[in-house]
C-alpha positions, 0 to 999 in steps of 0.5 A: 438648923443644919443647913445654916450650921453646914454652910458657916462650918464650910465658909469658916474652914474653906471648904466645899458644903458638900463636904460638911455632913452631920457625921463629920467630925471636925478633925478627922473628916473636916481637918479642922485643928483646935484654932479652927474649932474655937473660932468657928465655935465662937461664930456659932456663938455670935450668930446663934446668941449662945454660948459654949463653956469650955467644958461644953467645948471639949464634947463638940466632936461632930457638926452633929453635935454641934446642931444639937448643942445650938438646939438644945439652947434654943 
């Protein structure tokens, strides 16, 4: 699950895989901003077959919790 997390992540933002580990967080690490965020969010959404509330959105801090978040629904 992570690998297929890590390598939409690293498409949607333009950046190296290698750079996308399961303790980066989206703005710090990643440099990531909330546009960014929401739209990777909902290709998750639409390649997965979930789906994000907003208030489920706020929690997503790290790719982890991202995974966890998709696992959770699984």
């Amino acid at each position: 699950m992570f690998e297929k997390v890590q390598q939409m992540v690293a498409e949607h933002l333009s950046i190296s895989v290698d750079k996308v580990k399961p303790e980066s967080d989206f703005i710090i690490d990643l440099e990531a901003d909330s546009l960014d965020i929401v739209e990777m969010l909902i290709a998750l959404e639409d390649s997965f077959g979930i789906e994000f509330e907003d208030s489920e959105m706020v929690d997503i801090k790290t790719v982890q919790d991202v995974v966890n978040f998709i696992e959770s629904r699984k």
